[in-house]
LOFIVO-823357 format. One record per residue (C-alpha): x, y, z; residue in three letters; residue number from 0. Coordinates in Angstrom, 1 decimal, padded with zeros to 4 digits, m for minus. Example, Ala and Ser with C-alpha at 12.3 -4.5 7.8 and 13.67 -1.06 7.14 Angstrom:
2
<pt <012.3; m004.5; 007.8>; Ala; 0> <pt <013.7; m001.1; 007.1>; Ser; 1> 
% end
This chain:
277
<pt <000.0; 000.0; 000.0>; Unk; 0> <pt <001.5; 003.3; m000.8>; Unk; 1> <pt <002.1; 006.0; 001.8>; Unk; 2> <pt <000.0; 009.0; 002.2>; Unk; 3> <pt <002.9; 011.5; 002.9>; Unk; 4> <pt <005.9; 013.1; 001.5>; Unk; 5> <pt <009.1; 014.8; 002.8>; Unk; 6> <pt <009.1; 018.2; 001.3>; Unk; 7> <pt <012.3; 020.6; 002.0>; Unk; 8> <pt <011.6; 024.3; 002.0>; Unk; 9> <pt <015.3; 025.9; 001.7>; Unk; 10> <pt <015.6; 029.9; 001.7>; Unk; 11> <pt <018.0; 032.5; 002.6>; Unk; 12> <pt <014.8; 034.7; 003.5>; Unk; 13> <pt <011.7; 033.8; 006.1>; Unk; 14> <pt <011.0; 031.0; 003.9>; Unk; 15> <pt <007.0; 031.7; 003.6>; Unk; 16> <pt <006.8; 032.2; 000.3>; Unk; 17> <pt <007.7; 028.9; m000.4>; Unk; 18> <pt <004.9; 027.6; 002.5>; Unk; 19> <pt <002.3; 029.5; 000.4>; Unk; 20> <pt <003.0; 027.8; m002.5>; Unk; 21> <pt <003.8; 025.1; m001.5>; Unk; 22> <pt <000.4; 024.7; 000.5>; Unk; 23> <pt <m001.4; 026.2; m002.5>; Unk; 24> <pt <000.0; 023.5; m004.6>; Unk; 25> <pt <m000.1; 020.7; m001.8>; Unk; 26> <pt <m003.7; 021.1; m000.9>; Unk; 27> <pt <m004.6; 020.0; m004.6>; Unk; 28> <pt <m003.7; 016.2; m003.6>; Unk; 29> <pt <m006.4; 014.7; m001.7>; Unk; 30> <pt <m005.2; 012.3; 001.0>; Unk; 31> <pt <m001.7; 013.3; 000.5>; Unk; 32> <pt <m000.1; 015.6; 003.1>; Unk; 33> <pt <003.8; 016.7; 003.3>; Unk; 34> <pt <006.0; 016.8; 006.3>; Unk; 35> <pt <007.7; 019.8; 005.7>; Unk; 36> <pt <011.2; 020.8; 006.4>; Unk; 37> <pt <011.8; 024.1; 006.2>; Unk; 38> <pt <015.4; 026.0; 006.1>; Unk; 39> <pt <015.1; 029.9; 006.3>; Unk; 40> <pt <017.9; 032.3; 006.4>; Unk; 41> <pt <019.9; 030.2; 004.3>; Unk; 42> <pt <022.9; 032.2; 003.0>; Unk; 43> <pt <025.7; 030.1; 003.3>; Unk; 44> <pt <027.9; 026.9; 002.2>; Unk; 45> <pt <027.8; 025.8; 005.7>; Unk; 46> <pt <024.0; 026.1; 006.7>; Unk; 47> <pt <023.9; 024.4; 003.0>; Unk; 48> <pt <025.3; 021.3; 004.4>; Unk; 49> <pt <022.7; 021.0; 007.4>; Unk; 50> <pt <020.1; 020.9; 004.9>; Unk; 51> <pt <022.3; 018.2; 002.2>; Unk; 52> <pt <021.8; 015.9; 005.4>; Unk; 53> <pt <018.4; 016.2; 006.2>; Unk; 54> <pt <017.5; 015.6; 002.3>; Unk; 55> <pt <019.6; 012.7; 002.6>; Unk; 56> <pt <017.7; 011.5; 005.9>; Unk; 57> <pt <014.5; 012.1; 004.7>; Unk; 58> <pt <014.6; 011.9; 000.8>; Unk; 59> <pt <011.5; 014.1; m000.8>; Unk; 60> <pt <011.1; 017.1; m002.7>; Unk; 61> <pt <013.4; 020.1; m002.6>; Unk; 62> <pt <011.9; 023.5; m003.1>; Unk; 63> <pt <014.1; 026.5; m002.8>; Unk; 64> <pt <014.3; 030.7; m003.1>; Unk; 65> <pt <017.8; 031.3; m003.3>; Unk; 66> <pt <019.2; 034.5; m005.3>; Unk; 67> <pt <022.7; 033.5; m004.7>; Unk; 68> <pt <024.1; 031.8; m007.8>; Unk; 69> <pt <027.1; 029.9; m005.9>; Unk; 70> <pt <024.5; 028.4; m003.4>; Unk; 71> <pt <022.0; 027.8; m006.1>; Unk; 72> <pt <024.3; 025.3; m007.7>; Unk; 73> <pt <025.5; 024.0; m004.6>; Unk; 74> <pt <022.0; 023.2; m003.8>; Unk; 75> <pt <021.1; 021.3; m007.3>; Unk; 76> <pt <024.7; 019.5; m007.7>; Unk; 77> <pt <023.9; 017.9; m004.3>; Unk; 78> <pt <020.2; 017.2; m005.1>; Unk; 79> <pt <020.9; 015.7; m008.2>; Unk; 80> <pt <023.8; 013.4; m006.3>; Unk; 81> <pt <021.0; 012.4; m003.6>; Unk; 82> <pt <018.5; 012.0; m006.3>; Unk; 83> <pt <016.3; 014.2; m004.7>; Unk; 84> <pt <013.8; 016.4; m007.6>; Unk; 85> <pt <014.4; 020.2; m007.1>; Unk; 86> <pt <013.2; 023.4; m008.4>; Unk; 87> <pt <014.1; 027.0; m008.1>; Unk; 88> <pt <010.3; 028.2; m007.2>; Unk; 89> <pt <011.6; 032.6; m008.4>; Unk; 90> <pt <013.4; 031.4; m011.3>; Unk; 91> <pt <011.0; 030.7; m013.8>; Unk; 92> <pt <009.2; 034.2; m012.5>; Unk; 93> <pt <012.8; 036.3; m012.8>; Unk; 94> <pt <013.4; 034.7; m016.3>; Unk; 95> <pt <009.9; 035.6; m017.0>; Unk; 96> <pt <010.2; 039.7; m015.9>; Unk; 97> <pt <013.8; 039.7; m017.2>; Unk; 98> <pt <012.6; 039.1; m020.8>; Unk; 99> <pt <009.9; 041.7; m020.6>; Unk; 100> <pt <011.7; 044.3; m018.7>; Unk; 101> <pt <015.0; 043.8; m020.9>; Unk; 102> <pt <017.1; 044.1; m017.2>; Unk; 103> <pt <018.4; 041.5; m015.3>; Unk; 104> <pt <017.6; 041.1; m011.8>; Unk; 105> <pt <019.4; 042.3; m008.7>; Unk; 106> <pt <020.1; 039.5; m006.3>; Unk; 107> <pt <019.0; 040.5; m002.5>; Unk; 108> <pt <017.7; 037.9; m000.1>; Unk; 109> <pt <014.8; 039.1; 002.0>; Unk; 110> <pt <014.4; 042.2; m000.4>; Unk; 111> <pt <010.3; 042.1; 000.0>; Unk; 112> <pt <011.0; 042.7; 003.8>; Unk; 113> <pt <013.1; 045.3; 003.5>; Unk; 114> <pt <011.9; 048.4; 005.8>; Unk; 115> <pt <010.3; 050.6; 003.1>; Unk; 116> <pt <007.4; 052.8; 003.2>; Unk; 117> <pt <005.6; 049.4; 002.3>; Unk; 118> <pt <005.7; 047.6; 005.6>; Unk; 119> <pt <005.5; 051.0; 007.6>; Unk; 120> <pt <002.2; 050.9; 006.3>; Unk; 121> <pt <001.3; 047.7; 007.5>; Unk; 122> <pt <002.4; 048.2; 010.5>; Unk; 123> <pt <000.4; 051.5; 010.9>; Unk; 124> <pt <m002.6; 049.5; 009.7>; Unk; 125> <pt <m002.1; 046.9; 012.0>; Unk; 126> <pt <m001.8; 049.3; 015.2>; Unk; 127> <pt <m004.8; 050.9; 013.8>; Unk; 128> <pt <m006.9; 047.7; 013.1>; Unk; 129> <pt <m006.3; 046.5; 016.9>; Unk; 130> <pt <m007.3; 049.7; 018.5>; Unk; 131> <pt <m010.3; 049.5; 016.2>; Unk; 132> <pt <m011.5; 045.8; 017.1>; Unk; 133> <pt <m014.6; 044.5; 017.9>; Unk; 134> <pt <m016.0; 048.4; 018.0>; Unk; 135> <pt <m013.5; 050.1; 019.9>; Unk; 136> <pt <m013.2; 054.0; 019.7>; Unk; 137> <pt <m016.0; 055.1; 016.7>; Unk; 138> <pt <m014.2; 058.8; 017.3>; Unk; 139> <pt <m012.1; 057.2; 014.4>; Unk; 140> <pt <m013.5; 055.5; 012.2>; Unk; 141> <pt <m013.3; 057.8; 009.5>; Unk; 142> <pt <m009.6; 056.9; 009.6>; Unk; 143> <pt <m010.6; 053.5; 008.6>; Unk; 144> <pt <m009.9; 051.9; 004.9>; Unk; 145> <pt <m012.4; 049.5; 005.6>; Unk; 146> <pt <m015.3; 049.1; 008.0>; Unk; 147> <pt <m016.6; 045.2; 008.8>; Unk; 148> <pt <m020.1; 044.8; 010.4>; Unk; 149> <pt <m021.5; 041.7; 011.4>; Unk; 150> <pt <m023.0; 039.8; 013.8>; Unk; 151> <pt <m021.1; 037.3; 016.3>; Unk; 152> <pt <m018.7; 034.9; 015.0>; Unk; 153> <pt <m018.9; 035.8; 011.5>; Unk; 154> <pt <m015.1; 036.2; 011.1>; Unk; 155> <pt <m014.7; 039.9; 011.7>; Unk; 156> <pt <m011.8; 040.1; 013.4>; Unk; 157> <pt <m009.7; 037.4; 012.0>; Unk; 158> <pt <m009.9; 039.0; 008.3>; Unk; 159> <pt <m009.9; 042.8; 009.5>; Unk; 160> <pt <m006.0; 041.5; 011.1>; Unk; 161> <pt <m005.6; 039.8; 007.8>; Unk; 162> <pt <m006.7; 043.3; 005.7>; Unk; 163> <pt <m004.4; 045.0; 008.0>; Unk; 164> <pt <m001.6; 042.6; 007.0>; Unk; 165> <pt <m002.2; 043.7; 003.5>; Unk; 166> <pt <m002.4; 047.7; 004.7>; Unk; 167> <pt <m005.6; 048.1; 004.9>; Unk; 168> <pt <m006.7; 050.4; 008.3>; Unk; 169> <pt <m009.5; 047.8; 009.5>; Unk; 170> <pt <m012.2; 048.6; 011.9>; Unk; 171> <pt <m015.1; 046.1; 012.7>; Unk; 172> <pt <m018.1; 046.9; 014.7>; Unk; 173> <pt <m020.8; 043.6; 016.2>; Unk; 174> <pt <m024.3; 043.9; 015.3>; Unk; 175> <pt <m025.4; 043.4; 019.0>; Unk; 176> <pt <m029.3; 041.9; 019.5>; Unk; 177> <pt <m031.1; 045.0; 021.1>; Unk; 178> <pt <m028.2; 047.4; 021.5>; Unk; 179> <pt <m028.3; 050.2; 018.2>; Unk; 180> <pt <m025.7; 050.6; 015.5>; Unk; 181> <pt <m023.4; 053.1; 016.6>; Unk; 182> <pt <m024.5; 056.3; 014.7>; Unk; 183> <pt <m020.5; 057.2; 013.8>; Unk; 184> <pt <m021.2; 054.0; 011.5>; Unk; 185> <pt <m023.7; 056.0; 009.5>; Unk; 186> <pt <m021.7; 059.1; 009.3>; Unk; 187> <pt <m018.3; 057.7; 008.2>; Unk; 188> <pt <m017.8; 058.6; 004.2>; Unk; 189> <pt <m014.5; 057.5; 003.2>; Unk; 190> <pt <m014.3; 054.1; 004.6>; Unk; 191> <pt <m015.8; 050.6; 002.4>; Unk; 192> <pt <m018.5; 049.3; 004.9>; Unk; 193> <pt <m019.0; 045.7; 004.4>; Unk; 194> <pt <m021.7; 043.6; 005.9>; Unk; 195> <pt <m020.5; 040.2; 007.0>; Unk; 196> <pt <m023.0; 037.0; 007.2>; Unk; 197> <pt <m023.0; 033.4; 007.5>; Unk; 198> <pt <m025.4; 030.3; 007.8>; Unk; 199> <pt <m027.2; 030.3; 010.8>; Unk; 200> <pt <m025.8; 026.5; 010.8>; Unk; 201> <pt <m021.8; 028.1; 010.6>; Unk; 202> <pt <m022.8; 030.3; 013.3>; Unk; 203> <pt <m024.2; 027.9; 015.7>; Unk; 204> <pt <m021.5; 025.4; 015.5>; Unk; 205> <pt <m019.1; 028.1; 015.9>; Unk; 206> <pt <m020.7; 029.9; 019.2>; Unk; 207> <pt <m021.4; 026.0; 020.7>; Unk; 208> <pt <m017.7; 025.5; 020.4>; Unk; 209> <pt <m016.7; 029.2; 021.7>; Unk; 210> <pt <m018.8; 028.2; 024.4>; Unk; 211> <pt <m017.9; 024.4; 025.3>; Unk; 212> <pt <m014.3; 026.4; 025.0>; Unk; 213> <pt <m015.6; 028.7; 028.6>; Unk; 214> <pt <m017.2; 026.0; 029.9>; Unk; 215> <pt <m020.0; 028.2; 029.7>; Unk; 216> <pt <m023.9; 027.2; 029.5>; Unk; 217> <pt <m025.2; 026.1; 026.7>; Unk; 218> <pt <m029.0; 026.8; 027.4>; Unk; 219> <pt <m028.3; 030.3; 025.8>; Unk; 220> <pt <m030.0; 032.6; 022.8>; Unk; 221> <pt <m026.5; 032.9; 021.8>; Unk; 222> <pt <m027.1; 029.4; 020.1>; Unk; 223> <pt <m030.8; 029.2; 020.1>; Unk; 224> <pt <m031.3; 028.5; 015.8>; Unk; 225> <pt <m034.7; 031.2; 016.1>; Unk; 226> <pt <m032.4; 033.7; 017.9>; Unk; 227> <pt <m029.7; 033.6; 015.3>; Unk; 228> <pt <m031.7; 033.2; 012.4>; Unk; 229> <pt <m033.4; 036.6; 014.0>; Unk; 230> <pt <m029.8; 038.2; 014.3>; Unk; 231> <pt <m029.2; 037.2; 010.5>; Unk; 232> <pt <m032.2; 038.5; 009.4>; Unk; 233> <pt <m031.7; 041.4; 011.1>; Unk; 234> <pt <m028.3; 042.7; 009.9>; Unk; 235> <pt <m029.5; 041.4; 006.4>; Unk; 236> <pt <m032.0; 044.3; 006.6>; Unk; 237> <pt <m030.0; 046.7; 008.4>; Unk; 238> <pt <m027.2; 046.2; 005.3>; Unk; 239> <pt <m029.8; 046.6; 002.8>; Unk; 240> <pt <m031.3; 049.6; 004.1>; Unk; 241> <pt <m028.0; 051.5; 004.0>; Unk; 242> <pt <m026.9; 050.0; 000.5>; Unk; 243> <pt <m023.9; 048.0; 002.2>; Unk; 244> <pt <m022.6; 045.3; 000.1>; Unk; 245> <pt <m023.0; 041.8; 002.1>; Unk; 246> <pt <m020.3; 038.9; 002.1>; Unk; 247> <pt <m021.5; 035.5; 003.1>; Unk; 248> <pt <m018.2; 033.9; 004.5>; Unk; 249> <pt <m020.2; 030.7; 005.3>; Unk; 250> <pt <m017.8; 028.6; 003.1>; Unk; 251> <pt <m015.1; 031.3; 002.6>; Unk; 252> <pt <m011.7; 031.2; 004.0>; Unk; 253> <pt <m010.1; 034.5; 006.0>; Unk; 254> <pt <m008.4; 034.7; 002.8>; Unk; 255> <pt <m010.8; 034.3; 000.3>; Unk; 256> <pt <m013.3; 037.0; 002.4>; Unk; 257> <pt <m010.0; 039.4; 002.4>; Unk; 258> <pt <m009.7; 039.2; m001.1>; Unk; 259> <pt <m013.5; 039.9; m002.2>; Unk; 260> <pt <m012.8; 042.8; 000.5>; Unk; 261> <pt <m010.3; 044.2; m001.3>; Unk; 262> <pt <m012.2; 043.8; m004.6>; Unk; 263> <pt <m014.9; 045.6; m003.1>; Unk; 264> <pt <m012.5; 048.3; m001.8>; Unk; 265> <pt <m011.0; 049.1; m005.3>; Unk; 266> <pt <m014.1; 050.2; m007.0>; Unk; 267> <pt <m015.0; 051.9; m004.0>; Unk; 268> <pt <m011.9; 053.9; m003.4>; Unk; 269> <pt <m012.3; 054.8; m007.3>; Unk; 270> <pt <m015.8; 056.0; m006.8>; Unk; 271> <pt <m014.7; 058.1; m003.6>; Unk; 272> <pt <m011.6; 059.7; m005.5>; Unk; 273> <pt <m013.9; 060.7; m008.4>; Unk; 274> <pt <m016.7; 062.4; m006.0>; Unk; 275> <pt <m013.6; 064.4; m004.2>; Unk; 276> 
% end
């Protein structure tokens, strides 16, 4: 019977987690087939090299690497081809690819999408700002916001505003609270995308039993009473139509996949804003 996992060897002289992505993107394809992953950052010499020649050995599998050093790079393949071990340069097929349109050859610099540019000064500022601004704190501010996320309980608000805000989006996120009214600095706000969260009363229900078995809190609760929740559905369904909000069900969305209808979302509306100013 054949085995349902692989070795996989993540070597870079950065973080390493742009070869996780992909490799996960590309991993999560095979059905019933998972990787034990051995990952290698920081990789920028012949020594640290030879760490990872004997692990491949050890645990023979597939070698993925981002290295811009050409000396290590062939290092790296001469051994792989000894141990037999399949390889592949994940940026070199991308670099070959903009070097032939751009007519310029690349620079090499490991970790060069970390560097400490204007970039990921922003993402940090949107992160500070996203925290302050969870789960409804301070409405003095939210017309600072990018992007405003309303929805009832456990529909993922604060998970994908952090994610947004890893992206550099300033994320606020407000709960739609049974009896208690929408903040009125909601209403008010003009340059932030207000987007109304929602899910399947089902979702919700199994997540607020498990938030709750989690406390070891009682379960005989309207939190997680079906009429209650479909109630508090039905309600911010109404409340999000009224104001012209556009809704996104993350019933079967992941924090990534809501972030990135967000951010579709936020586009046209940062067009339409520019144009009225």
């Amino acid at each position: 019977m054949s085995r349902n996992y692989f070795h996989l060897h993540l070597v870079s002289d950065s973080t390493g987690e742009t070869l996780i992505a992909i490799s996960r993107a590309v991993g999560a394809q095979f059905q019933g087939i998972g990787s034990i992953e051995h990952i290698y950052p920081m990789v920028r010499n012949k020594s640290q090299l030879e760490r990872v020649f004997r692990e491949i050995e050890t645990s023979p599998g597939i070698v993925l690497f981002t290295l811009v050093d050409a000396d290590l790079t062939a290092l790296l393949e001469a051994a792989c081809r000894e141990l037999g071990a399949p390889c592949l340069s994940v940026l070199q097929p991308i670099l070959g690819l903009f070097n032939a349109y751009l007519g310029t050859a690349a620079t090499p610099r490991p970790g060069a999408q970390h560097l400490l540019n204007a970039d990921y000064f922003k993402r940090i500022d949107a992160l500070n700002f996203t925290m302050m601004h969870d789960d409804g704190q301070q409405h003095e501010h939210l017309e600072e916001a990018d992007i405003l996320l309303l929805g009832i309980s456990r529909t993922s608000k604060t998970p994908t505003s952090i994610y947004l805000a890893n992206r550099g989006y300033k994320t606020a996120n407000v709960p739609l609270v049974p009896g208690v009214p929408l903040p009125s600095a909601v209403t008010k706000v003009r340059r932030p995308l207000i987007v109304g969260l929602v899910a399947s009363a089902e979702r919700i229900i199994q997540i607020r039993q498990n938030r709750l078995l989690s406390l070891n809190a009682d379960h005989e609760t309207p939190y997680v009473d079906r009429m209650a929740v479909n109630e508090e559905i039905a309600h911010s369904r109404r409340l999000f139509a009224e104001y012209g909000w556009p809704v996104i069900d993350v019933s079967r969305r992941s924090i990534e996949e809501t972030a990135a209808a967000v951010i579709d979302l936020y586009g046209a509306h940062r067009m339409k804003f520019m144009v009225q100013a």
